[in-house]
N, C-alpha and C positions, 0 to 999 in steps of 0.2 A: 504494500500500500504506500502508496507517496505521500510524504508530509505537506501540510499547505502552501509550506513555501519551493516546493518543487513544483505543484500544481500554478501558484502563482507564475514560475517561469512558465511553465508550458502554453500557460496564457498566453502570457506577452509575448511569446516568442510568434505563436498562433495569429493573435491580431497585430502583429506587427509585421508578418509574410502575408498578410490579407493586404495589408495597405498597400506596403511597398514595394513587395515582391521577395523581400530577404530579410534579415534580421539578426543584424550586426548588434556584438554587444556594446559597444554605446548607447545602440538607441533600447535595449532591452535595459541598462542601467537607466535613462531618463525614464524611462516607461513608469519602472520598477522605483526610485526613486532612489537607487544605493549604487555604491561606488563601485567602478567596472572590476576591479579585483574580483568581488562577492562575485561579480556575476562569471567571471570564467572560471572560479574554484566550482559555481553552480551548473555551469555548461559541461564541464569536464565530467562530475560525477553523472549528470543525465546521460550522458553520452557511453560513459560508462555500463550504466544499467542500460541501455538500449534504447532508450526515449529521440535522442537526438542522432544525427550527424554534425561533430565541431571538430576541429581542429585550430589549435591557440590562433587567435587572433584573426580565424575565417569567421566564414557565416553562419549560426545555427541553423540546422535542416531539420525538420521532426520527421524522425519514421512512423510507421504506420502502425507503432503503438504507440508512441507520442501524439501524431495524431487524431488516435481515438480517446488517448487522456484528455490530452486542450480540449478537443469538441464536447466533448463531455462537460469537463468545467466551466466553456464557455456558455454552455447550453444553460447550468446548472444558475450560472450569473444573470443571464438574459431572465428565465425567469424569477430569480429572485426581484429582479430591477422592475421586471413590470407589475409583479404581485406590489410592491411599496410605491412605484408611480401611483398604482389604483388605489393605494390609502393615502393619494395626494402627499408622498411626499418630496421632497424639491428632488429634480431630478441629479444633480451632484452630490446630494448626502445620498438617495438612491442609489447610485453607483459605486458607494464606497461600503452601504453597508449591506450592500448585495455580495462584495466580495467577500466578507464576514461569515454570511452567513451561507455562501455558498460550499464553502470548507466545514461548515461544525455541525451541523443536524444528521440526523441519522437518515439511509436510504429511505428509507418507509417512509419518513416526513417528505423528504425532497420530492417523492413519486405523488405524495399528494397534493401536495404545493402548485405539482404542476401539472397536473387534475385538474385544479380547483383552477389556473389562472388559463387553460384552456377553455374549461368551461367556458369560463365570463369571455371568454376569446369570443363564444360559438354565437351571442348575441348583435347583433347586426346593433351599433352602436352604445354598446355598451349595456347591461341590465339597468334597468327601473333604480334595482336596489344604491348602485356607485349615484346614481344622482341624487337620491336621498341620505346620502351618507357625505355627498360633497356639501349639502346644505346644511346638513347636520354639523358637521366639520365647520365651517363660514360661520354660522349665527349659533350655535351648543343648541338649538333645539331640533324636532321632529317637523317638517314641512307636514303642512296643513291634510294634504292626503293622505299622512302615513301617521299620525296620530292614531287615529283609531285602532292599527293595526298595533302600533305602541302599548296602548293601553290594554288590549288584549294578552299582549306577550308578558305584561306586569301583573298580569290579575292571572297569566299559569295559563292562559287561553289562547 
């Protein structure tokens, strides 16, 4: 199993040969936010284990279990980011606390997570419910239509 901060490479490495076509460690150090040393002691052991093609100071190459790791974690990020968009929240702490959370919950939860934010996918502009929950959110109370159904769920009905 890969610790987070191997998954975190394999990310960056992943949207960073999406951008650019290749994925030099410099730009995997700005990605990442830490000093290009970290990042070739971090490319040498992926490479190591099989995840990569590197060689000091070339270009990291993911193999085809690399990957299937990144896509995975990428996937894993995506929907965390858009299950917390849909709880309105600012899309750049979204993105930071996706990658948090994209690492630490157990399989079971992640496969429901993204269950749940397919689902709300399958509604052709969104479910009923995200708009009453954005107004909810905007003014702390229940919009006028969904009181009633409030008061029901309060009273165990």
């Amino acid at each position: 199993m890969l610790s987070q901060k191997a998954e975190d490479y394999l990310e960056a490495i992943l949207l960073i040969a999406e951008e650019k076509g290749y994925a030099r460690p410099r730009d995997i150090a700005k990605k990442l936010g830490v000093r290009p040393p970290s990042v070739t002691e971090m490319l040498l052991k992926l490479s190591e284990s099989g995840y990569i093609e590197y060689e000091k100071y070339g270009e990291a190459v993911l193999t085809p279990q690399g990957m299937s790791e990144a896509g995975k974690v990428k996937k894993r990020h995506e929907i965390f980011e858009k299950l917390l968009r849909m709880l309105l929240v600012p899309q750049d702490i979204a993105g930071k606390d996706a990658c948090i959370l994209e690492h630490n919950l157990h399989h079971k939860t992640n496969k429901q997570i993204s269950r749940f934010v397919e689902f709300v996918e399958l509604f052709e502009g969104g479910p009923a419910f995200l708009e009453h929950f954005k107004a909810y959110s905007e003014k702390g109370k229940l919009p006028k239509k969904c009181k009633k159904m409030g008061k029901q769920l309060k009273n165990g009905g």
